[in-house]
C-alpha positions in Angstrom: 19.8 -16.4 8.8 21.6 -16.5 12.1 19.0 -18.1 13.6 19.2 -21.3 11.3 22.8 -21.7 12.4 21.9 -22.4 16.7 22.5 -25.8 16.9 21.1 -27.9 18.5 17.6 -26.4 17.0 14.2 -27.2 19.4 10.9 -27.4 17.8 10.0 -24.4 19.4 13.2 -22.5 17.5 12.0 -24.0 14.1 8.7 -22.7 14.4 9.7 -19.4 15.3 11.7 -19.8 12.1 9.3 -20.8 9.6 6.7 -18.1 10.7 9.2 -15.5 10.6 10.2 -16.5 7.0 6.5 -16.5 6.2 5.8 -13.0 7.4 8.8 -11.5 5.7 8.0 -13.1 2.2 4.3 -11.3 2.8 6.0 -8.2 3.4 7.2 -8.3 0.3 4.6 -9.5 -1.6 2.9 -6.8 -4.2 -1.0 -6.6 -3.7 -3.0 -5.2 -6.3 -4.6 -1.9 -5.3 -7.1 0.2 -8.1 -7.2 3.7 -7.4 -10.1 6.0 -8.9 -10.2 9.7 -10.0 -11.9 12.0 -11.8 -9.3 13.0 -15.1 -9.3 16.4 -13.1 -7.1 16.1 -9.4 -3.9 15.5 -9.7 -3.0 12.5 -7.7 0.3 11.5 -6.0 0.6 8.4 -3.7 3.5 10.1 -1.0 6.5 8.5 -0.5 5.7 6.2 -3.9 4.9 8.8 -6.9 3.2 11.5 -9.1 0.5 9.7 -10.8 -0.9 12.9 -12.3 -4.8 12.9 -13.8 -6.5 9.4 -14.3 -9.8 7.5 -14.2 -8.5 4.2 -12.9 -4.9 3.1 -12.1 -3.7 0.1 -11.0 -0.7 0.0 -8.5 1.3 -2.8 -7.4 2.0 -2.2 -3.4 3.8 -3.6 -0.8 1.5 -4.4 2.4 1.9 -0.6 4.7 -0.3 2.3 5.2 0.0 4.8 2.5 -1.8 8.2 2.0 -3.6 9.6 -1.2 -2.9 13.5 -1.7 -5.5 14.9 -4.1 -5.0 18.8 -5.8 -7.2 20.6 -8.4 -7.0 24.4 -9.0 -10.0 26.4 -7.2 -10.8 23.1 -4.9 -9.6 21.9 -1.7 -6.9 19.7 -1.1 -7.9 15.7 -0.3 -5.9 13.3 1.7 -7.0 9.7 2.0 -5.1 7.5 3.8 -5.2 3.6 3.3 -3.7 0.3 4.6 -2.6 -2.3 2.3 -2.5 -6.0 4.3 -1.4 -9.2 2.7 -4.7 -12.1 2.6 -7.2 -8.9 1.6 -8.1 -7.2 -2.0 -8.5 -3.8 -0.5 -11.2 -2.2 -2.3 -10.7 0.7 -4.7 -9.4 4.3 -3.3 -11.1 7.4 -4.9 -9.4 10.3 -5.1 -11.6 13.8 -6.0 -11.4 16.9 -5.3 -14.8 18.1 -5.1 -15.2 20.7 -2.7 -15.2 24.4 -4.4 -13.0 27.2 -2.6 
């Protein structure tokens, strides 16, 4: 905002403007992201929330790296950490646990 009050404004100036404006309305931006599971590991998205024993869910994120934590009684423990960039579908996370302990 303070930037659109320097007068007098150069081309230079209004450029740097605009693309800032642009990258800050991407930030904020939702993407779609579709995580997959197995209806047995309990997910939760850190930082975000418990999503609990799915199939498929569908999540509305903000472009950022997030991580995937995965539990299931008698398995190990998954983490899978993804980035979510604006101008990209990412692809679909899975989240199982699957190795025995």
């Amino acid at each position: 905002r303070q930037a659109k009050l320097i007068e007098p404004r150069g081309p230079v100036l209004d450029r740097q403007i605009a693309q800032l404006q642009a990258l800050l309305k991407n930030a904020n931006t939702p993407i779609e992201l579709m995580l997959r599971s197995d209806m047995e590991t309990e997910v939760i998205l850190l930082k975000v929330a418990r999503l609990g024993r799915f199939a498929q869910h569908q999540l509305s994120l903000r472009p950022g790296v997030y991580t995937a934590v995965g539990s299931r009684n008698g398995y190990r423990d998954v983490r899978h950490t993804f980035t979510v960039n604006h101008g990209n579908t990412p692809p679909p996370v899975m989240i199982v646990c699957a190795e025995k302990i």
